[in-house]
C-alpha positions in Angstrom: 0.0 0.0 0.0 2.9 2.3 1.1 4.7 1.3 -2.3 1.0 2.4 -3.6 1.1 5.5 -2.8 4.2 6.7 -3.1 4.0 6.2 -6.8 1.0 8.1 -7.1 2.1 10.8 -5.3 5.2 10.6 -8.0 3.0 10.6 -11.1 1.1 13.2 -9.2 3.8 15.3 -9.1 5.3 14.9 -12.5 5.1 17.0 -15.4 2.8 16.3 -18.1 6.0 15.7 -20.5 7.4 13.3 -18.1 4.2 11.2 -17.1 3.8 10.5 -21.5 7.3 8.8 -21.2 7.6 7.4 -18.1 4.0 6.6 -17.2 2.0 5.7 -20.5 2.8 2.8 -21.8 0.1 2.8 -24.7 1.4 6.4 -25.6 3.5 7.1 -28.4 6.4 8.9 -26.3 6.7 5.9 -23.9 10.5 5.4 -23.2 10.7 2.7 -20.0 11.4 -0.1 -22.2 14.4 1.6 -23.4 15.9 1.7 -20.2 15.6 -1.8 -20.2 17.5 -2.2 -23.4 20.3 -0.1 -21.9 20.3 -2.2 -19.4 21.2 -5.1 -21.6 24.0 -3.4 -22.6 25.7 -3.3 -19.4 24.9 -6.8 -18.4 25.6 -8.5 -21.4 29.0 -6.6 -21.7 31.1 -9.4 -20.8 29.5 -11.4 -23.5 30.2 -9.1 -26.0 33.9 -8.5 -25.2 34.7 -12.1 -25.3 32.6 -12.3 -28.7 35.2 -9.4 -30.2 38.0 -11.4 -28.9 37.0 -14.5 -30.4 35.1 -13.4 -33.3 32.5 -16.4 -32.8 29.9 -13.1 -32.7 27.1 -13.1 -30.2 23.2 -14.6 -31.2 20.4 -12.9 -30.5 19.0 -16.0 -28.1 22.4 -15.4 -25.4 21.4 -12.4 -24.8 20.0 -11.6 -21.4 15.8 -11.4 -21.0 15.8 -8.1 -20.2 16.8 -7.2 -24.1 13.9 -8.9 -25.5 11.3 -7.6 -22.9 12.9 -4.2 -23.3 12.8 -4.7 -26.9 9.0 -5.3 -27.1 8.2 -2.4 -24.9 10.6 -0.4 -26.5 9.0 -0.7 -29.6 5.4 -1.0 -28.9 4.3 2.7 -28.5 5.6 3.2 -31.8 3.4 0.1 -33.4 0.4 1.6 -31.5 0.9 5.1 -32.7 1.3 3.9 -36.5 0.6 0.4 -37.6 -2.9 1.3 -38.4 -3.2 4.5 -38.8 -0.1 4.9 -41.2 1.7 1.8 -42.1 -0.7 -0.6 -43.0 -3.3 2.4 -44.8 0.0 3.5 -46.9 0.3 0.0 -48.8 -1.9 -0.3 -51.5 -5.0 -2.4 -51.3 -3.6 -4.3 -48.3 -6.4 -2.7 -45.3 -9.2 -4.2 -48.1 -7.4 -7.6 -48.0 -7.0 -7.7 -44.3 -10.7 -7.0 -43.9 -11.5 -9.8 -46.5 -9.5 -12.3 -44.8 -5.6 -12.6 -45.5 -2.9 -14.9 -44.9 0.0 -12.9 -43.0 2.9 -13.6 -41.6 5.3 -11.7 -39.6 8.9 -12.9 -39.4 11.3 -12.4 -36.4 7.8 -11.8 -34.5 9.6 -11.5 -30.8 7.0 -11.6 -28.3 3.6 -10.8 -30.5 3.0 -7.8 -30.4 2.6 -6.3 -33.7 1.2 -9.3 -35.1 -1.6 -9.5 -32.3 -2.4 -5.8 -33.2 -3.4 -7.0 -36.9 -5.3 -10.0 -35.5 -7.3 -7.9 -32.8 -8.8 -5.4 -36.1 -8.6 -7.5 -38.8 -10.6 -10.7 -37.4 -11.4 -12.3 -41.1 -7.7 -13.3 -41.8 -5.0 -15.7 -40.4 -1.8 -14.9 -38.7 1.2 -16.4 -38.3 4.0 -15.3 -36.2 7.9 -17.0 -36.7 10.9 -16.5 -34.6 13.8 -18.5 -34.2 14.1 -17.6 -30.1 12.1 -20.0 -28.4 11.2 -18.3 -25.3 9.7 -15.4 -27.0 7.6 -17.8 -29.1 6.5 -19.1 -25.9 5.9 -15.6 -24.6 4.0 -14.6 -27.8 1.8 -17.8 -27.3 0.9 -16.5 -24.2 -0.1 -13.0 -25.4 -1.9 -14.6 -27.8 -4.1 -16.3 -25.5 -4.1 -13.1 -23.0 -5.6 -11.6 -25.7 -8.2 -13.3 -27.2 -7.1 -13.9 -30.4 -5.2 -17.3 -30.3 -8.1 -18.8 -32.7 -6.7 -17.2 -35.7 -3.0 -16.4 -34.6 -0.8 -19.3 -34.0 3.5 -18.9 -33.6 6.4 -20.8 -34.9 9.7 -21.4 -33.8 11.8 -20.8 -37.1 14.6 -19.4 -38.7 13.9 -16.5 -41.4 15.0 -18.7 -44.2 13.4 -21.5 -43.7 10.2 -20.5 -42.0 6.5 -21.4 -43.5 7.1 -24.0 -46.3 3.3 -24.3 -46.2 2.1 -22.2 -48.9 2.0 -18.5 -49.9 1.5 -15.2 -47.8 -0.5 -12.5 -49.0 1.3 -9.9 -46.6 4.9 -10.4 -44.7 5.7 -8.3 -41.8 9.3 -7.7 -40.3 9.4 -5.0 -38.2 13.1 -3.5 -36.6 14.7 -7.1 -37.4 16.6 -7.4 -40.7 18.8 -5.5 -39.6 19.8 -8.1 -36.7 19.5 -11.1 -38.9 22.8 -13.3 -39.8 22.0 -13.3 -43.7 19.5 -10.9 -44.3 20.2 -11.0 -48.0 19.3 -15.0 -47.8 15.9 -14.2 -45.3 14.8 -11.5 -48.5 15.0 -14.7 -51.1 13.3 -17.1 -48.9 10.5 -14.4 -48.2 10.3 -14.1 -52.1 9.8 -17.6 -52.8 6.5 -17.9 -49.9 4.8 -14.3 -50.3 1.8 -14.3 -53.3 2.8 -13.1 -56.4 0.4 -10.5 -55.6 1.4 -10.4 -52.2 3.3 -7.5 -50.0 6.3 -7.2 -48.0 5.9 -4.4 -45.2 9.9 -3.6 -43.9 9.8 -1.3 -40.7 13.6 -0.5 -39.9 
């Protein structure tokens, strides 16, 4: 009750500008989880010295679990604030397709939350979420069910260049992770060879 209080009395007392990015987490200004990606940083330093010394590199999945949940809520204000209103509206014919019933997939999907957003307003198509980490798959499973929509979203543990062998997409999503992919080149050519060839390829970087 104590601990309670006294963060009320802190939010009560902070600034408009400092309560949008410390203390709404559906706003678009919403910083916390990047904080927890700084954190990462630090704890993962030794990890990334010994990688430069060795030159083995460092995967995404030895990371520590604060990068992945800080990733996520990093990341999420800026999906709220525009994958409706913007992104999705600026591709050509792909809202219509959505609202008719699509089959998407989004690729290096993390914990959900992007593609959980599509399922929650576009109930008439199928999503499919694919990551190679298998806790966040796990995670995103969760979310899933959390929030209702684990009847037409279902997730995948898989690599980018091998992931959905089971027929064509009509939209691919990968948002903020080409750029952290081994062979990004190699995930583009797989993701030719399963999209529609009327399908799109939506790239947030």
């Amino acid at each position: 009750r104590q601990r309670h209080a006294a963060l009320e009395w802190i939010l009560d007392t902070m600034p408009h500008e400092q309560r949008a990015v410390f203390a709404n987490e559906d706003g678009p200004a919403y910083m916390a989880g990047g904080f927890e990606l700084v954190s990462a940083m630090f704890l993962d330093e030794t990890k990334v010295a010994e990688a430069f010394r060795s030159g083995r590199g460092l995967g995404w999945h030895e990371r520590c679990d604060c990068l992945f949940r800080g990733t996520e809520r990093f990341f999420r204000p800026g999906r709220i604030a525009n994958l409706m209103d913007v992104w999705i509206p600026a591709l050509e014919g792909v809202e219509a397709r959505l609202r008719a019933g699509a089959r998407v997939a989004d690729v290096g999907c993390g914990r959900g939350a992007a593609i959980i957003m599509m399922a929650r307003a576009f109930p008439n198509s199928r999503f499919v979420g694919f990551d190679y980490h298998a806790p966040s798959v796990e995670q995103a499973r969760a979310a899933a069910e959390a929030a209702g929509v684990a009847d037409r979203v279902t997730f995948q543990e898989a690599a980018a260049k091998d992931f959905g062998q089971e027929g064509a997409f009509d939209l691919i999503t990968l948002f903020d992770a080409l750029h952290d992919m081994g062979d990004p080149v190699g995930a583009a050519r797989h993701i030719r060879d399963v999209i529609a060839d009327d399908g799109t390829w939506m790239i947030v970087e």
